[in-house]
C-alpha positions, 0 to 999 in steps of 0.5 A: 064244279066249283071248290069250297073257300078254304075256312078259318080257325072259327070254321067261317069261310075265307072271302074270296078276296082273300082267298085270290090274294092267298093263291096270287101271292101266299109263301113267296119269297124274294130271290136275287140273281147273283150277276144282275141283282134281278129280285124274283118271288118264288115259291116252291110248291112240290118236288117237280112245281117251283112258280117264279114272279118277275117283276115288270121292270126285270131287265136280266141281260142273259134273258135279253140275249139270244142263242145261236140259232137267234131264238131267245133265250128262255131261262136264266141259268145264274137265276136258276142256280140262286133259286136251288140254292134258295130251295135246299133246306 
């Protein structure tokens, strides 16, 4: 099954590059880290979907330590603090 492309004002078909670009990258926005000034886009989708971008170059130095059994560390809590703060209205 495939799904319709989403149509203009005028009721004409987006092209589907358009449409890519639009779910690749439409509504979000930029969030720095208060400790290492990493700069993600996110987007808070609904109550239970935020979808975060890092940049290639995103060096965080909580993501490049590891826990105490070694295993790495899987999220960055000052980062994750930013990003609520960026979510309340």
């Amino acid at each position: 099954m495939t799904r319709a492309l989403p149509r203009d004002a005028r009721g004409k078909q987006q092209p589907r590059d358009d449409h890519r670009e639009e779910q690749l990258h439409g509504g979000y926005r930029p969030v720095a880290c208060g400790a290492c000034t990493t700069i993600v886009l996110v987007r808070h989708a609904s109550a239970k979907q935020t979808s975060i971008q890092w940049p290639a170059d995103a060096a965080c130095p909580e993501l490049l330590d590891r826990g105490a059994d070694g295993a790495p560390v899987r999220a960055c809590t000052r980062l994750g603090a930013a990003i609520q703060a960026a979510e309340r209205p």
